[in-house]
C-alpha positions in Angstrom: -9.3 -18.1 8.8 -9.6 -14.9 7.2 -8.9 -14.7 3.6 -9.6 -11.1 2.2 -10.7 -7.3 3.5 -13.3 -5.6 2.3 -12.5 -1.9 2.3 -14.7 0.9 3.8 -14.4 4.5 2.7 -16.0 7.4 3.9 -15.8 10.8 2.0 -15.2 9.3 -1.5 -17.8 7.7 -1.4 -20.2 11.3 -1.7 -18.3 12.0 -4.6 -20.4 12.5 -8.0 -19.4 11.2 -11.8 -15.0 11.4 -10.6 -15.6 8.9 -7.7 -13.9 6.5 -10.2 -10.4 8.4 -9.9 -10.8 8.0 -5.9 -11.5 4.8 -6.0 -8.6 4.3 -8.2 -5.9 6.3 -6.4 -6.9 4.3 -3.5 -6.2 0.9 -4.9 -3.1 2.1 -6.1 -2.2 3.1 -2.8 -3.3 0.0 -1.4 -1.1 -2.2 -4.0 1.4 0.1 -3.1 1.3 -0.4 1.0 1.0 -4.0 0.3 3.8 -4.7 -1.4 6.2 -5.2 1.2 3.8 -7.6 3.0 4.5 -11.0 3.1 1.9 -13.2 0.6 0.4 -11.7 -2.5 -2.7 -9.7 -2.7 -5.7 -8.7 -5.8 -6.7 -5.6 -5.1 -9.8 -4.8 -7.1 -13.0 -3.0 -7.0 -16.4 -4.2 -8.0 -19.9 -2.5 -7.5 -18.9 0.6 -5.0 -16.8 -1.9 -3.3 -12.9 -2.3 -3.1 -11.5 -5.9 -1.9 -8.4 -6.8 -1.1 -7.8 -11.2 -1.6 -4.8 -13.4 -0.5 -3.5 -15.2 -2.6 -2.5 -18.2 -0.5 -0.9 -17.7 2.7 -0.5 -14.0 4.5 0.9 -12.5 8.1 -3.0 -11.1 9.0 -1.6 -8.7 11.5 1.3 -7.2 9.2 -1.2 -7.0 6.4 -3.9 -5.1 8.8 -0.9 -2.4 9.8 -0.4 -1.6 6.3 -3.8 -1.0 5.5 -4.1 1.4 8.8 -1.4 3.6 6.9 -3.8 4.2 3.8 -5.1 6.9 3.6 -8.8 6.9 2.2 -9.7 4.0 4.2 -12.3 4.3 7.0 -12.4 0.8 7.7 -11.3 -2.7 7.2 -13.3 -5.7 7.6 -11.6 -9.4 7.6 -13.8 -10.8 5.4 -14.9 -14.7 4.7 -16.2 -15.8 0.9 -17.4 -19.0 0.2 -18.8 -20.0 -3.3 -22.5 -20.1 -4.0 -23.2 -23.9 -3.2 -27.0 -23.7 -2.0 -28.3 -21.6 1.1 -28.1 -24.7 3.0 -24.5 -24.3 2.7 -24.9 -20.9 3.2 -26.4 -21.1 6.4 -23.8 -23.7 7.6 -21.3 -21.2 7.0 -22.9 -18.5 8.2 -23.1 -20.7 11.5 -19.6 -22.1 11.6 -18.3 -18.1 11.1 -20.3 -16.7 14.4 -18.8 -19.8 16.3 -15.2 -19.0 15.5 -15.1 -15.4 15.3 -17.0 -14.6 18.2 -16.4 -17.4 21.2 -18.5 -15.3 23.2 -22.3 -15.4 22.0 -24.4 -14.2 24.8 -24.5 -11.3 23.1 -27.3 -9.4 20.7 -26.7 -9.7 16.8 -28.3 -8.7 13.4 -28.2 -9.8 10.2 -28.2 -7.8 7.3 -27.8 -9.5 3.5 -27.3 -7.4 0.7 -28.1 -9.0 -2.5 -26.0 -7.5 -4.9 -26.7 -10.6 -7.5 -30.5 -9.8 -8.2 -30.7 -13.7 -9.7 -30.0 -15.1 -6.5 -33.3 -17.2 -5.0 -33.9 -14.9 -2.3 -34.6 -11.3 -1.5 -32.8 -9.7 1.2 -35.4 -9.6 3.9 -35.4 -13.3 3.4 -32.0 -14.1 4.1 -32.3 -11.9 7.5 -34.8 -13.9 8.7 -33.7 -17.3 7.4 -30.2 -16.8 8.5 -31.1 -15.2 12.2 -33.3 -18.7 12.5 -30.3 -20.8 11.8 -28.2 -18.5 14.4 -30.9 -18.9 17.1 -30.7 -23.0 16.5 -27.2 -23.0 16.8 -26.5 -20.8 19.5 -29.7 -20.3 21.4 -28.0 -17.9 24.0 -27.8 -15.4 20.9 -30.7 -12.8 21.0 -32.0 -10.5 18.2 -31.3 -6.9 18.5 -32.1 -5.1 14.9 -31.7 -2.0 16.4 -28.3 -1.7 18.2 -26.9 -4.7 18.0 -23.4 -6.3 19.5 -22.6 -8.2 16.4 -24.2 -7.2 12.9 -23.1 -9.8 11.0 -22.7 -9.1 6.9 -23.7 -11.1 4.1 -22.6 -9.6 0.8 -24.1 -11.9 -1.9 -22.1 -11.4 -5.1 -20.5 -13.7 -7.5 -18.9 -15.3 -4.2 -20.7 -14.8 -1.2 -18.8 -12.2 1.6 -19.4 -12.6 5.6 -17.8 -10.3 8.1 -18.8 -8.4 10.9 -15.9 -6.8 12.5 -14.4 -3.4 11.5 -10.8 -2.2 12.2 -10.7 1.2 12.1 -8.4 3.0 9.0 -7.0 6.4 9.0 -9.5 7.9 7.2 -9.1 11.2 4.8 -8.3 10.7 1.0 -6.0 8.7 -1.2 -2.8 10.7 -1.5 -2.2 12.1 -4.7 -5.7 13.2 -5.4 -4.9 16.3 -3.9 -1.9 17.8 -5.9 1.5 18.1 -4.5 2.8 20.6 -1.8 6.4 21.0 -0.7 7.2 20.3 3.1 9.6 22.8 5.2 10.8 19.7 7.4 13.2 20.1 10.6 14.0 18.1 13.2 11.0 18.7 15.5 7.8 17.7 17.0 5.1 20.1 14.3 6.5 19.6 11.3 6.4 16.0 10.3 2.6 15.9 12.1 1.9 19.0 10.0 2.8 17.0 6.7 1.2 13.6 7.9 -2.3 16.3 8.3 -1.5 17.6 4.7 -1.1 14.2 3.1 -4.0 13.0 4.7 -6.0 15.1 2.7 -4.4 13.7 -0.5 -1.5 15.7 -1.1 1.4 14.0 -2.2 4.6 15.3 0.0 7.7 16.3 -1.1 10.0 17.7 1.5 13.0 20.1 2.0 15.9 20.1 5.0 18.1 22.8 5.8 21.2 21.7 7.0 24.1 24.1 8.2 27.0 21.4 8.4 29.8 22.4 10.5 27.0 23.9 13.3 24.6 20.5 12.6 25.6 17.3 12.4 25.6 14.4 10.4 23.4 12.9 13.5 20.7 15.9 12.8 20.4 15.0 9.0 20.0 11.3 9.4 17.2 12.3 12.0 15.4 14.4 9.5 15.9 11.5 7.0 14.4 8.9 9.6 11.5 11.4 10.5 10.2 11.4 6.7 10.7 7.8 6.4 8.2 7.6 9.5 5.9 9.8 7.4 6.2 8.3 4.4 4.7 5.1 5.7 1.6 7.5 5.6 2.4 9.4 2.1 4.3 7.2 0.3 7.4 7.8 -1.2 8.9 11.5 -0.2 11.3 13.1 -2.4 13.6 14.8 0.7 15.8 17.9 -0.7 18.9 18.6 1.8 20.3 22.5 1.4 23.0 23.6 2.4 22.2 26.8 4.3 25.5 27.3 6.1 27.0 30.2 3.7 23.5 31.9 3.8 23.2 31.8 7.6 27.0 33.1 8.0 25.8 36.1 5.4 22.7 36.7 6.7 24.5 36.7 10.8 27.3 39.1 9.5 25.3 41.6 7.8 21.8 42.0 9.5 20.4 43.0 13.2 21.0 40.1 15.1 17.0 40.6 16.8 15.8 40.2 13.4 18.1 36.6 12.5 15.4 34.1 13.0 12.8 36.2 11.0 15.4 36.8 7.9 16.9 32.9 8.1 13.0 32.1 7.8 12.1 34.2 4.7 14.9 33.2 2.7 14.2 29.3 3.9 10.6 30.4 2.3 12.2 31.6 -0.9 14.5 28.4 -1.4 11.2 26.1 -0.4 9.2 28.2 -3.0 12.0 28.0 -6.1 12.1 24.2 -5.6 8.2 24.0 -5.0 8.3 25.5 -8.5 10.5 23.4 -10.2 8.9 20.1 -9.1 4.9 20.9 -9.7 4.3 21.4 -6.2 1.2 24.0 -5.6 1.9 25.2 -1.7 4.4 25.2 1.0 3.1 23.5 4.1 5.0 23.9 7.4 4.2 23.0 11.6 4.0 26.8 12.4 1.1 27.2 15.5 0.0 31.1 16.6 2.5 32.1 19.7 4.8 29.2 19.9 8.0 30.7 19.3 8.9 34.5 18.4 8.6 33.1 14.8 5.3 32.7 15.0 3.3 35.5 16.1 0.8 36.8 13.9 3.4 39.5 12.7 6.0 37.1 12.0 3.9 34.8 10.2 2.6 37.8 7.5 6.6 38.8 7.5 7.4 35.1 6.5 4.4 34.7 4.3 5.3 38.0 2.1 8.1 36.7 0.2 5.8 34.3 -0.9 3.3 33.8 -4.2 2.7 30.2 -3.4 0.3 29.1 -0.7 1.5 28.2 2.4 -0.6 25.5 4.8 -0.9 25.3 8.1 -2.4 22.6 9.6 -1.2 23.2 13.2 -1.8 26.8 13.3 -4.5 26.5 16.1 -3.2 23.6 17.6 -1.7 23.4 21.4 1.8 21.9 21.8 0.1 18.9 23.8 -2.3 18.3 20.9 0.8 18.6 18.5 2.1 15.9 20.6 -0.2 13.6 20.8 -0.8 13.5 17.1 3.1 13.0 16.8 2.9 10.1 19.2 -0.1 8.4 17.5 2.0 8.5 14.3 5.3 7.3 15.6 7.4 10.5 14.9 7.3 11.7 18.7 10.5 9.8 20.1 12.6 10.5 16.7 11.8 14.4 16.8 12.7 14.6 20.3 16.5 13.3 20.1 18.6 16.2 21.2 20.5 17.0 17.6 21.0 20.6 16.5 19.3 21.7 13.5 20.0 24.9 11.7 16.5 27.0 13.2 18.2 26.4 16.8 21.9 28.1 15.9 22.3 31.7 16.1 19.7 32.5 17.7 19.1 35.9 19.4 19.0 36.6 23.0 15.8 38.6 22.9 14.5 38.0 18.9 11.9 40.1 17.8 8.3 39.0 17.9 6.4 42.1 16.1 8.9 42.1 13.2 7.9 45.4 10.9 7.6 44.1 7.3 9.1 47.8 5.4 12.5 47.4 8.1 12.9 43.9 7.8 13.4 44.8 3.9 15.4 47.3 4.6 18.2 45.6 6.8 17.7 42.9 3.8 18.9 45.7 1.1 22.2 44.6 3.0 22.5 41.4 1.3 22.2 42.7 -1.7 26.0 41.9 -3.0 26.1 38.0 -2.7 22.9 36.7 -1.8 20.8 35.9 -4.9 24.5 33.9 -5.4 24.7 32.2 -2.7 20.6 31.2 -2.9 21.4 29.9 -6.4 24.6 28.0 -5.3 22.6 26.5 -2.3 20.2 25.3 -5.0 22.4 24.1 -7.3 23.9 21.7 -4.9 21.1 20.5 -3.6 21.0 16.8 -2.6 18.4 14.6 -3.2 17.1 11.9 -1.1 14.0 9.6 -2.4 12.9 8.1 1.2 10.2 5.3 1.0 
């Protein structure tokens, strides 16, 4: 029955004189989502207004499930156009749409027209009234409500004439890639594919980076990693995924420094590697799933410990978040049962009995002075032989 969307937006639409380069990253992204759908789709935008139109047949649910991963969209409505053929015709439309989209009718509506074409014969207050009386005729169990109303049916005269009056809800936030482009620090676990999911929903095109520590991980761990930014990306788009090999580092770095401080030291250098590749692809911040008090990792003194080998900015969406909030977001997106298979990855090797959770910035430099002979090599080695992984 249906045969195109109309698409809501929220913030973009307070935007002043650049609203046009919203309006166009979201019908990229749109094009983008919907080209794996089955049927063929014109996306275009007209008059503050962005509709999407089969061309011919289309799976409706499959198309709908796409939408709901584009971000910048507040709400789609299933929409019904008919060409101007007389208000008569109008009406009887009008009529036959309330009879097959809504079986039950012993419910309150309201009607409200906007007249978009200011040649059209009628004003909008006309078509209320005009098209409520033909709704009452038809269905006399209907009863007005203007002000909160079960059905408000929507009548967008244009150069076709649009009726809908359901909404489906969208994700909301802004088209991604009107925000710049921030670099992921993505493991295996619950925060951070939910912390770049938050990121990218305010715009920011993802990239990501892995560290994996092959013999100590498995292959099993780095296919999860890849299958947890493939989740993501159903959000973001395509995510350029960086595997490192951190396994000579980690060895170094367990030889030669206090094994309390491991965790802390693995961390900074992960932050240095993230940041040199953040550099070298345009990215403008590091964004990670770090929350206050999770893990020894992650107290407030850790955090400034991590943070100072850093000139980029790092995010931190979950940084207030409980673990059961952390989850639920993980579940709503689909990474929850992916992050939770029990593979190694390389934060969860070497790990000290009792590591410390007040880490003092001037010693943790100090014990670092003892990597001086082959570390920068080893970071520029790791680098080098990065492997890159475009997941979509």
């Amino acid at each position: 029955m249906f045969t195109a969307f109309l698409i809501k937006y929220a913030e973009i639409g307070i935007k002043g004189k650049n609203r046009y380069l919203f309006e166009d990253a979201l019908v990229h992204q749109i094009k983008f989502a919907l080209k794996k759908c089955e049927g063929r789709f014109l996306v275009h935008k007209t008059q503050g207004r962005i509709y999407v139109e089969a061309e011919g047949e289309f799976d409706f649910d499959e198309t709908v499930g796409r939408l709901q991963h584009v971000f910048g969209i507040s709400g789609i409505c299933p929409v019904v156009y008919a060409e101007d053929e007389g208000f008569e015709k109008l009406c009887e439309t009008v009529v036959k749409y309330v009879g097959d989209v809504h079986p039950d009718r012993n419910k309150t509506f309201k009607v409200h027209a906007r007249r978009a074409r200011k040649d059209y014969p009628k004003e909008s207050m006309e078509i209320n009234a005009d098209l409520g009386e033909a709704l009452l005729k038809a269905y006399p169990e209907m009863r007005v409500d203007v002000h909160e109303p079960e059905i408000l049916l929507n009548v967008e005269i244009r150069e076709k004439i649009y009726i809908y009056s359901k909404i489906i809800p969208g994700p909301g936030g802004m088209p991604v890639g009107t925000g710049g482009k921030a670099m992921l620090l993505l493991s295996g676990g619950i925060d951070s594919p939910v912390a770049g999911y938050m990121i990218a929903k305010r715009g920011v095109k993802i990239d990501a980076v892995y560290f994996h520590a092959p013999p100590f991980t498995s292959e099993r761990a780095r296919q999860k990693v890849i299958d947890l930014a493939r989740i993501v990306s159903r959000y973001t788009g395509p995510i350029y995924l960086h595997v490192i090999n951190f396994t000579d580092i980690q060895l170094y770095i367990h030889e030669k420094c206090p094994h309390e401080e491991l965790t802390i030291i693995m961390r900074r250098y992960m932050m240095r590697i993230a940041e040199r590749l953040a550099g070298e692809t345009g990215c403008l911040g590091l964004i990670t799933g770090e929350s206050i008090g999770q893990v020894a990792s992650q107290t407030m003194n850790s955090l400034i410990a991590t943070n100072e080998v850093c000139q980029l900015p790092v995010y931190r969406p979950l940084i207030g978040f409980d673990k059961q909030e952390i989850v639920e977001v993980s579940e709503k997106i689909g990474t929850f049962e992916t992050s939770i298979l029990p593979y190694e990855d390389c934060c969860t090797i070497f790990v000290a009995k009792h590591p410390v959770t007040k880490p003092n910035v001037n010693v943790i430099r100090r014990h670092e002075h003892n990597l001086d002979e082959r570390i920068e090599e080893l970071v520029k080695t790791a680098i080098e032989t990065d492997e890159l992984i475009i997941v979509e």
